[in-house]
Rosetta silent file (secondary structure, phi, psi, omega in degrees, C-alpha in Angstrom):
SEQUENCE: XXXXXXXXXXXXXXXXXXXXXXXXXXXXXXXXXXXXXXXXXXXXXXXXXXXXXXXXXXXXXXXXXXXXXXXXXXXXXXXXXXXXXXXXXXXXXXXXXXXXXXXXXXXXXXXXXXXXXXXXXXXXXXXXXXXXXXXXXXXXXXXXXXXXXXXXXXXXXXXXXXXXXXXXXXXXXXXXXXXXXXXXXXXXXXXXXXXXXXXXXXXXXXXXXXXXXXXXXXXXXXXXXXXXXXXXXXXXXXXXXXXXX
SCORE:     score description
SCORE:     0.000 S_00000001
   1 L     0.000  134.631  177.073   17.378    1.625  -14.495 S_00000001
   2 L   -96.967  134.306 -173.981   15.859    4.870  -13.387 S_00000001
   3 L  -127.934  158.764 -171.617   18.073    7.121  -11.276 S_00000001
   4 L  -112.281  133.595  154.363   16.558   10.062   -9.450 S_00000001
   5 L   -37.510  138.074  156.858   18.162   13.946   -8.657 S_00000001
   6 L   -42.832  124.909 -172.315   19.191   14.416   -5.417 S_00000001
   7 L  -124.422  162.746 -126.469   16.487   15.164   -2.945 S_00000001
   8 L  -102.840  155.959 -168.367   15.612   17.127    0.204 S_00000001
   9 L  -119.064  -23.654  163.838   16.310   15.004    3.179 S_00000001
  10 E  -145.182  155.748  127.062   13.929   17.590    5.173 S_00000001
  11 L    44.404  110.235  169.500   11.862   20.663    3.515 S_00000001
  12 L   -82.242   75.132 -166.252   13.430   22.767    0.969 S_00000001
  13 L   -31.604  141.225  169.403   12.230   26.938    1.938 S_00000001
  14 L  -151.025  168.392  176.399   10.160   28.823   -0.988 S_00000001
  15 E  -145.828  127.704 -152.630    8.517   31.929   -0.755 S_00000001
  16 E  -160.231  130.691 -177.207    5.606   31.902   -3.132 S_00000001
  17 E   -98.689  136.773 -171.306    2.439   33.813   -3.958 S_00000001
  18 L   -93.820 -169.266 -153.115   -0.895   31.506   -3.798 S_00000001
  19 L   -90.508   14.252  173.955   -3.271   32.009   -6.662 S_00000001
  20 L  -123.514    9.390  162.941   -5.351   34.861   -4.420 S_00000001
  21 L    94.846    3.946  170.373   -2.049   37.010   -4.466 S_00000001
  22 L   -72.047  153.147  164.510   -0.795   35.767   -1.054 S_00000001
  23 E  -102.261  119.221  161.050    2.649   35.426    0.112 S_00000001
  24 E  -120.115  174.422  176.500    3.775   32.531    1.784 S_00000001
  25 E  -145.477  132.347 -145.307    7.341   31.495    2.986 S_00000001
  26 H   -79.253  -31.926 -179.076    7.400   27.922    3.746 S_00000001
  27 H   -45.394  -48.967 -169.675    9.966   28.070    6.986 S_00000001
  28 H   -52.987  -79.372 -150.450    7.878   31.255    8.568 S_00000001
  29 H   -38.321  -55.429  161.206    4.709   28.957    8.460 S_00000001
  30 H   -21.866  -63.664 -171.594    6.723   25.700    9.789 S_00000001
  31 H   -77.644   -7.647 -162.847    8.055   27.537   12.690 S_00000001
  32 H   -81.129  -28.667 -174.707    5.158   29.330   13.326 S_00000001
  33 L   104.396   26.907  160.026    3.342   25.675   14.116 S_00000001
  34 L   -87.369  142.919  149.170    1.805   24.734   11.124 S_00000001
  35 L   -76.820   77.590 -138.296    1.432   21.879    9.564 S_00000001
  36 E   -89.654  144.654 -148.069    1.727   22.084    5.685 S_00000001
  37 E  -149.398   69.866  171.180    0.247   19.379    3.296 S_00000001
  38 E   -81.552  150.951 -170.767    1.582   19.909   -0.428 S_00000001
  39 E  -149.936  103.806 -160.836    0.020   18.390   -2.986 S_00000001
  40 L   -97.863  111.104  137.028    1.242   18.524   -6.768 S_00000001
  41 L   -52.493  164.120  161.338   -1.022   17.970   -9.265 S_00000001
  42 L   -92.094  -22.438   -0.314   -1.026   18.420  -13.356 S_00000001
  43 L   -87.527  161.123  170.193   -3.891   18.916  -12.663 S_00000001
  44 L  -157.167 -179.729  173.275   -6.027   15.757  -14.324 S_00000001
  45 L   -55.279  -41.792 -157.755   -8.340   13.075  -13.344 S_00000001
  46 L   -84.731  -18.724  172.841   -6.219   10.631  -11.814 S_00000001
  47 H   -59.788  -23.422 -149.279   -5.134   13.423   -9.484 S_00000001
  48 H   -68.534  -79.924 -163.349   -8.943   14.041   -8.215 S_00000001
  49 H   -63.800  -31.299 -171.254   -9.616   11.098   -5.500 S_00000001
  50 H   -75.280  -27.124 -175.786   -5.896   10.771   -4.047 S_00000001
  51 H   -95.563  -13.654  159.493   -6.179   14.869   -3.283 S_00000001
  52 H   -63.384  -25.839 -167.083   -9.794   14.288   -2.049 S_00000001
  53 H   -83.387  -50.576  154.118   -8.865   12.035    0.237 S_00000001
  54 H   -19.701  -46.131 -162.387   -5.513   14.310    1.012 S_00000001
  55 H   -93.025  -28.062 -171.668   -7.979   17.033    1.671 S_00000001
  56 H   -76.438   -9.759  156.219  -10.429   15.080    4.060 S_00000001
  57 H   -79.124  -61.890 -168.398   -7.673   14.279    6.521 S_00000001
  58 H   -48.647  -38.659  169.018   -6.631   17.665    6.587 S_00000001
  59 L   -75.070   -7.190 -178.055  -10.148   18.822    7.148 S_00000001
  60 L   -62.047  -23.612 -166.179  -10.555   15.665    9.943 S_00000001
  61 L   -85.615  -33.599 -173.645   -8.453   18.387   11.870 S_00000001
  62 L   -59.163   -2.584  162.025  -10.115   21.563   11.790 S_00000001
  63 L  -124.409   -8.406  174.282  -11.877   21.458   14.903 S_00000001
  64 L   -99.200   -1.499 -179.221   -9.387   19.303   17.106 S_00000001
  65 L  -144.819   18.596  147.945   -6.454   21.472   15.477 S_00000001
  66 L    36.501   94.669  179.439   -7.806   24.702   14.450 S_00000001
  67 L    58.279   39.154 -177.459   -5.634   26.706   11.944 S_00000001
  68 L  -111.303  -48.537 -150.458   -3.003   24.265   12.344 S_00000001
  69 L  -127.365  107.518  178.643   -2.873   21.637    9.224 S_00000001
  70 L  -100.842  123.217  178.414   -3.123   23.308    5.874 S_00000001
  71 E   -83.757  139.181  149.560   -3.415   21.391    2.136 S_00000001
  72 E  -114.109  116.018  167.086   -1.602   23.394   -1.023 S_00000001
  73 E   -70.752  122.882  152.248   -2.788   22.187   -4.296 S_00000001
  74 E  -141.706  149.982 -169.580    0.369   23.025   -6.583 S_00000001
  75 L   -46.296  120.346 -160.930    0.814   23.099  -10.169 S_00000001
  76 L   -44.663  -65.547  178.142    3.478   20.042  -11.020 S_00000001
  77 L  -101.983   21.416 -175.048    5.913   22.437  -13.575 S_00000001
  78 L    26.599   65.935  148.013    3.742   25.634  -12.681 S_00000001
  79 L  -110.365   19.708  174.254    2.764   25.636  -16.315 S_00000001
  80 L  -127.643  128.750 -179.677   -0.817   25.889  -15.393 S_00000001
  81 L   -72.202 -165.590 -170.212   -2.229   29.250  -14.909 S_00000001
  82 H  -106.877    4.346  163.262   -3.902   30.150  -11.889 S_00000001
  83 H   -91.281    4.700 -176.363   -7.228   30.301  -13.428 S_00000001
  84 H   -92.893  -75.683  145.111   -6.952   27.047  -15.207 S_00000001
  85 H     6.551  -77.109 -160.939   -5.781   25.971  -11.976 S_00000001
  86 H   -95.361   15.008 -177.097   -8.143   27.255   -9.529 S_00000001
  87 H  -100.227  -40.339  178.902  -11.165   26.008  -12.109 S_00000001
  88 H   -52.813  -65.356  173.753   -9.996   22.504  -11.942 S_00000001
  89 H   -11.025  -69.379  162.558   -9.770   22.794   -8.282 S_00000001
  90 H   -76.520  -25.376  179.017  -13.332   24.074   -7.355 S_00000001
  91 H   -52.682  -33.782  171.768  -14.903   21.878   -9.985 S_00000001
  92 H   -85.335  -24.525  150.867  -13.328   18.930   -8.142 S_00000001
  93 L   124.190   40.596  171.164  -14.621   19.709   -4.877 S_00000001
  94 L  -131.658   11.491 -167.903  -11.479   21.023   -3.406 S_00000001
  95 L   -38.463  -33.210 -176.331  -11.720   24.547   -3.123 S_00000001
  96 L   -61.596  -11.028  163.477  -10.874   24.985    0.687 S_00000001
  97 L   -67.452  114.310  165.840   -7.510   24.068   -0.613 S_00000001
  98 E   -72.648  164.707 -178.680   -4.886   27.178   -1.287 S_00000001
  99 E  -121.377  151.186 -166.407   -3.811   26.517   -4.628 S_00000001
 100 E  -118.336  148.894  123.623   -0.063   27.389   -6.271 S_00000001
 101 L  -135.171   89.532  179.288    1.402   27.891   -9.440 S_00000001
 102 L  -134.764  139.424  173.345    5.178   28.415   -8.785 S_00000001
 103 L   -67.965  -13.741 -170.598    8.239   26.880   -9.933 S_00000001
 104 L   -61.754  -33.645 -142.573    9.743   27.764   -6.494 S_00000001
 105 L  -101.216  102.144 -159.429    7.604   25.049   -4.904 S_00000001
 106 L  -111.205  125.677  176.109    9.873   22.359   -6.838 S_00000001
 107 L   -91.603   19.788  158.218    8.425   18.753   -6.016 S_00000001
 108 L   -59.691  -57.488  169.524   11.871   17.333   -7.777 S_00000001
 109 L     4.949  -71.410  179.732   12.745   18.195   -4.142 S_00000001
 110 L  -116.716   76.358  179.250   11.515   15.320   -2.480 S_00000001
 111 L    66.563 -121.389 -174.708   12.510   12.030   -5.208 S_00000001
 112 L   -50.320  122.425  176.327    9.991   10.087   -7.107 S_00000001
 113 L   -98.986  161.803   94.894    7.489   12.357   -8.923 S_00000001
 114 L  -137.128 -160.736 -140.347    3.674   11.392   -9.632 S_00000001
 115 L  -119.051   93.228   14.545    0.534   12.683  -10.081 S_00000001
 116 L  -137.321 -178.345 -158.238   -0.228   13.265   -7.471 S_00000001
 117 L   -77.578  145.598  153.546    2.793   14.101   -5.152 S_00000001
 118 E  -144.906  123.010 -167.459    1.903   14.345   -1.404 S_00000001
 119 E  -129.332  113.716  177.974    4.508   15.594    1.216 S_00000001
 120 E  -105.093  124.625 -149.729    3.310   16.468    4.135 S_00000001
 121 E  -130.390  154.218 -166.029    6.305   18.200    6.226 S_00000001
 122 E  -152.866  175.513  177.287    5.871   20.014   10.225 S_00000001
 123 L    72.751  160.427  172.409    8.387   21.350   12.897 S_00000001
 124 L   -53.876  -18.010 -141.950   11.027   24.079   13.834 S_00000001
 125 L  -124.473    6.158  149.120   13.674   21.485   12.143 S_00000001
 126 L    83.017   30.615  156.669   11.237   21.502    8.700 S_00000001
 127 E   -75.804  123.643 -123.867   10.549   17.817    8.721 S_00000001
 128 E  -101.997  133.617  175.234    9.316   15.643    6.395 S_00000001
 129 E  -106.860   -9.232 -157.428    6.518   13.111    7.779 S_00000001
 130 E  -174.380  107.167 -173.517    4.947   11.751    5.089 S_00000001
 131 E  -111.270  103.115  178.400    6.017   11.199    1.310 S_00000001
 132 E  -155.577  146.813  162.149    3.679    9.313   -1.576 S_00000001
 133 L  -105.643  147.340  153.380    3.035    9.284   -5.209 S_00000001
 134 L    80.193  -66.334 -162.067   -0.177    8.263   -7.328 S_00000001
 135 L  -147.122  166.451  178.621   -2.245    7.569   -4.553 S_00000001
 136 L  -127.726  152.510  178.261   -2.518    8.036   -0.406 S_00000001
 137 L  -119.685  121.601 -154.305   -3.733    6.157    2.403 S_00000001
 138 H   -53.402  -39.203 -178.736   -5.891    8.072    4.444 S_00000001
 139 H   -60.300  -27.272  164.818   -4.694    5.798    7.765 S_00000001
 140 H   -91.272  -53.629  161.312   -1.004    7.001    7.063 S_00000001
 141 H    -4.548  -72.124 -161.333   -1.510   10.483    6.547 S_00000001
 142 H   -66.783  -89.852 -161.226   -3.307   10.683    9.820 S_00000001
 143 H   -27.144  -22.184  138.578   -0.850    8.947   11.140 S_00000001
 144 H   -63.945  -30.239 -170.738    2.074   11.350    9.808 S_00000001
 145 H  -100.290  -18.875  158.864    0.280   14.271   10.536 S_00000001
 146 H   -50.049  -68.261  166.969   -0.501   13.087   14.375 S_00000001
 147 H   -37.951  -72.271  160.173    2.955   12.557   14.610 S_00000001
 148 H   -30.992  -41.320  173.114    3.711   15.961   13.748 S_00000001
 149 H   -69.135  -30.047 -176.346    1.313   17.603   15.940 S_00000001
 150 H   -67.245  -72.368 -171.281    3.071   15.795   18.673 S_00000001
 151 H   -76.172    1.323 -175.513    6.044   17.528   18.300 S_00000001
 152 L  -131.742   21.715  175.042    5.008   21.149   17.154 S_00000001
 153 L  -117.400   -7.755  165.568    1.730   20.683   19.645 S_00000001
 154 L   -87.888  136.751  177.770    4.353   20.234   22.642 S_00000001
 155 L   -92.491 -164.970 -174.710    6.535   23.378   23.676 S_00000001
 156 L   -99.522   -4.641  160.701    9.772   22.746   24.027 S_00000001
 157 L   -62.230  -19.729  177.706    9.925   21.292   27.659 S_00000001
 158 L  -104.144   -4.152  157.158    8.400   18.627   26.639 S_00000001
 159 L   -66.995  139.977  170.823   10.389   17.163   23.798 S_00000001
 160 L   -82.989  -13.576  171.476   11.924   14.040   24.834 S_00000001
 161 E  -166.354  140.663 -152.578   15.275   14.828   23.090 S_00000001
 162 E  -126.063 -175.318 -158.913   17.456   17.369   22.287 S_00000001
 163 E    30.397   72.690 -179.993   20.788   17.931   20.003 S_00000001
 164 E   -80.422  142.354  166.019   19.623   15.056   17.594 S_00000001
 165 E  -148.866  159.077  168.943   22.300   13.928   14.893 S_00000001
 166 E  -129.826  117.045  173.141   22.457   10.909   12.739 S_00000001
 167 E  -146.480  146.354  -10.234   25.657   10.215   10.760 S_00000001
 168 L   -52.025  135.216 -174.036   26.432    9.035    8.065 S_00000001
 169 L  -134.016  120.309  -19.902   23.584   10.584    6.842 S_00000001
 170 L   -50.402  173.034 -165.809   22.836    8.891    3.841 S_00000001
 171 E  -101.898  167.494 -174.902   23.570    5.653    5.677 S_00000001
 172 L  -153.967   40.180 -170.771   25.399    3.260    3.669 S_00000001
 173 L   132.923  -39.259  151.524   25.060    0.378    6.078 S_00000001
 174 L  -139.106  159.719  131.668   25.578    1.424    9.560 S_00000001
 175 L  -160.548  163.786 -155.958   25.099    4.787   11.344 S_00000001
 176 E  -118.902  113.337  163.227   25.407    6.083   15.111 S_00000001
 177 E   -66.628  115.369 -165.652   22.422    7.831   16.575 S_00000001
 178 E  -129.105  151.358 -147.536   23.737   10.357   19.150 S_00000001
 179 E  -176.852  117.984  163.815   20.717   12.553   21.262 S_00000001
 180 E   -88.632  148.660 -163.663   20.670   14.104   24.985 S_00000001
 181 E  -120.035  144.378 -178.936   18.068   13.180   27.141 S_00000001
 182 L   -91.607    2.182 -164.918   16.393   15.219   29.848 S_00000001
 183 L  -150.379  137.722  142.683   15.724   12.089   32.097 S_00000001
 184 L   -49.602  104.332  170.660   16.447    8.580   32.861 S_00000001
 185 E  -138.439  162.616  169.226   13.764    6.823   30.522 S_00000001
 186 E   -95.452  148.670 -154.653   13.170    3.905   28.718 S_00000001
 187 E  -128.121  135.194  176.512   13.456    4.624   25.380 S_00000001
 188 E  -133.631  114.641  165.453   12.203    2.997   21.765 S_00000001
 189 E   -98.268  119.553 -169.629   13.673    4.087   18.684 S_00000001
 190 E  -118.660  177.441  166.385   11.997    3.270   15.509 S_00000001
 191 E  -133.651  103.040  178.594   12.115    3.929   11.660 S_00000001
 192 E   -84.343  157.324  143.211    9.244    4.802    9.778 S_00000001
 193 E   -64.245  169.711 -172.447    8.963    5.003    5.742 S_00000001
 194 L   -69.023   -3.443 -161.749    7.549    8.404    4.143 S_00000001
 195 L  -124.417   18.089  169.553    4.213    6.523    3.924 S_00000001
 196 L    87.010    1.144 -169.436    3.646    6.054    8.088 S_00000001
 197 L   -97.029  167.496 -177.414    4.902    2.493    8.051 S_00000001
 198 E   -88.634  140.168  139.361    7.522    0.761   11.071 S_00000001
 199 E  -134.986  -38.688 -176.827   10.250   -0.762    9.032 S_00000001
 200 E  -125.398  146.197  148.604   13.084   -1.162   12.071 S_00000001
 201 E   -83.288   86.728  172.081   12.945   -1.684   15.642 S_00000001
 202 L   -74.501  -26.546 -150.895   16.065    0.102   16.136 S_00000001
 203 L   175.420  168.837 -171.538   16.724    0.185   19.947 S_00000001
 204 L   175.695   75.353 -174.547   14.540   -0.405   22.880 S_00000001
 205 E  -177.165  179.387  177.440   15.618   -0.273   25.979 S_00000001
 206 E   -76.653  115.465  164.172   16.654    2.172   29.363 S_00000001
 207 E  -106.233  169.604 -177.881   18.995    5.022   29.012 S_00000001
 208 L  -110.949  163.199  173.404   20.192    8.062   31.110 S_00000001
 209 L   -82.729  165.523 -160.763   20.185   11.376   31.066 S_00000001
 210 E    95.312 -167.019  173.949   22.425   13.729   29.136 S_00000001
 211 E  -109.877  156.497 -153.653   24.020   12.091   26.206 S_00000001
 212 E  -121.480  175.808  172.240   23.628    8.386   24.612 S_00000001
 213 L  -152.236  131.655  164.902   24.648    7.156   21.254 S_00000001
 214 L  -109.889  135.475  165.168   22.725    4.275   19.569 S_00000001
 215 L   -63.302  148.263  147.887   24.658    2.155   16.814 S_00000001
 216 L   176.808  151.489 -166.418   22.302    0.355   14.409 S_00000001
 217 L   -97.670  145.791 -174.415   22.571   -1.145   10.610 S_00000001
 218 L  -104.496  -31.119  174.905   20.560    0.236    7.928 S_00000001
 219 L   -10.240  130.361  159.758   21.849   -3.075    5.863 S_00000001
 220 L    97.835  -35.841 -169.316   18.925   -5.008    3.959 S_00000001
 221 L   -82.790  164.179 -178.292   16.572   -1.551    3.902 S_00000001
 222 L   -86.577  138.985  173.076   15.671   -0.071    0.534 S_00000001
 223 L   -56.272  115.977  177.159   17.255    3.321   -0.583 S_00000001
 224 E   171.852 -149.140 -160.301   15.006    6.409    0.255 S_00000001
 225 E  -123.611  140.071 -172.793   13.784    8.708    3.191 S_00000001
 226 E  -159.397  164.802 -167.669   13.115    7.688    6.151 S_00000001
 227 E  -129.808  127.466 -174.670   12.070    9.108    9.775 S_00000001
 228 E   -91.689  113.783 -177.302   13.500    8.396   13.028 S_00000001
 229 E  -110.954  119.751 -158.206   11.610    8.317   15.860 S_00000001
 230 E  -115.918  138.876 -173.305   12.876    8.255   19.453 S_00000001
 231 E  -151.545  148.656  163.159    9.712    8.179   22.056 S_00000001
 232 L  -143.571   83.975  172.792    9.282    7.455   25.856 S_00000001
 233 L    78.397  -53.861 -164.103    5.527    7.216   26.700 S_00000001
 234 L  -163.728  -13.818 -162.017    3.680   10.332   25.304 S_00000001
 235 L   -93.145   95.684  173.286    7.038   12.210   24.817 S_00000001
 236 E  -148.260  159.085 -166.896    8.878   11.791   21.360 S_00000001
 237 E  -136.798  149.711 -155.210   11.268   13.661   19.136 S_00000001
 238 E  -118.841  122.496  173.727   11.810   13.328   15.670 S_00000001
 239 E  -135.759  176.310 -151.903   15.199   13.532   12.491 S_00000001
 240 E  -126.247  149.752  154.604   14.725   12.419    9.035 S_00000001
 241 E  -124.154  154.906  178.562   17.736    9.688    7.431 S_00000001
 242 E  -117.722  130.665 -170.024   18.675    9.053    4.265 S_00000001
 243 E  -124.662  115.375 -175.287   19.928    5.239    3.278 S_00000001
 244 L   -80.061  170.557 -173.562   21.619    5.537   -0.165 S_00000001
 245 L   -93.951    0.000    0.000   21.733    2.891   -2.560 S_00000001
C-alpha cells in the first residue's frame, strides 16, 4: 500500500528566485490577482506534451485576461540547474514559461507526485483549483482556471459568500458547511475533484441571508482534495476539503 506525507489543503507560501534572478513570493502574487499555474517537471520527455498543453491554456488567456494567469516550469527536487533547465525548456517550445529551480517550491506539498505535477492555485484565501499528475486535460484546466477568475475577477461585493468554514476538515464521513449570505438566494453547493470534475450534489435549494449551515456526508467518496463550491447564478465563492481515508 502506498501512503502519502501530509499535504497542503490550500497553497503552501515560498519566496523563490526564477531562473532570470527574479523574486517571487507566492501569497504577494495570489493576492495581488493572479492566477499561478505550477508545473514540476524532471525535466524529460514524458513531461513535454502534458506542459504544452498546460502552457496553451494559460496562453488561451492572454488577451481575455491580460497579465493575469501565469505557468512556472519547476525543477521536481531542484537538482537541475537553471541552465540545464532553461535549455530543456526553450528547446521544447515552452519558453514563455518562467522557469524555477528551488527546493522552496516543494510539490510534496500537494500529495501524489508525477512527472509532470500541475497545480494550478488563485485567490486572497490561496486556493487550490486544479491538481493532476502525468498528464492534463486541457477542458479541466480551463475549467479550474475560469473558476478562479470568477472569484479573484469579482471585487469583493460581489462574492456570494462570506466567513466560509467547513469542519471536520479532513472529513471522515460527515461535515457541516457553515457560510453568511448577503441575500435571500437559491443556492447550489457542489464538490469538484482537483481535476474540474462534479463528484456531489451537495445542497440545492433557497436560503436566507446572514448565516446557514449545510450538513452533508462525504461517506462513499475517495480520500483526497477536493473543492467546494457554493454559487447562485453568476455569483460563487469557493473553500477547499479534505476527506481522509
Amino acid at each position: 500500500m502506498m501512503h502519502f506525507a501530509p499535504f497542503a489543503q490550500t497553497a503552501v507560501d515560498f519566496t523563490a528566485n526564477d531562473c532570470d534572478g527574479n523574486s517571487h513570493n507566492l501569497f504577494s502574487e495570489l493576492n495581488s490577482g493572479k492566477v499561478i499555474v505550477l508545473c514540476w517537471v524532471m525535466p524529460c520527455g514524458a513531461c513535454t506534451g502534458p506542459s504544452l498543453t498546460t502552457l496553451n491554456v494559460v496562453n488561451s488567456y492572454s488577451a481575455t485576461n491580460p497579465n493575469t494567469v501565469f505557468m512556472y516550469i519547476v525543477d521536481d527536487y531542484a537538482n537541475t540547474s537553471c541552465t540545464s533547465l532553461d535549455s530543456w525548456r526553450n528547446h521544447e517550445g515552452l519558453g514563455s514559461a518562467k522557469s524555477f529551480s528551488n527546493a522552496s517550491i516543494n510539490l510534496a506539498d500537494y500529495r501524489a507526485a508525477g512527472m509532470p505535477k500541475v497545480v494550478a492555485i488563485a485567490g486572497g484565501s490561496h486556493t487550490v483549483f486544479y491538481n493532476a499528475i502525468n498528464t492534463v486535460d486541457p477542458g479541466d484546466l480551463q475549467t479550474a482556471i475560469n473558476s478562479a477568475l470568477q472569484i479573484i475577477g469579482v471585487n469583493e461585493q460581489n462574492n456570494l459568500a462570506s466567513s466560509l468554514t467547513v469542519s471536520p476538515n479532513p472529513s471522515h464521513g460527515k461535515s457541516e458547511l457553515k457560510f453568511t449570505l448577503t441575500e435571500n438566494v437559491q443556492v447550489d453547493v457542489t464538490m469538484f475533484n482537483m481535476q474540474g470534475k462534479l463528484v456531489k450534489k451537495v445542497f440545492n435549494g433557497r436560503l436566507t441571508q446572514g448565516a446557514n449551515t449545510v450538513d452533508f456526508s462525504t461517506s462513499g467518496i475517495a480520500s483526497g482534495t477536493y473543492l467546494l463550491k457554493i454559487s447562485s447564478g453568476s455569483k460563487s465563492s469557493y473553500l477547499n476539503l479534505v476527506i481522509g481515508s
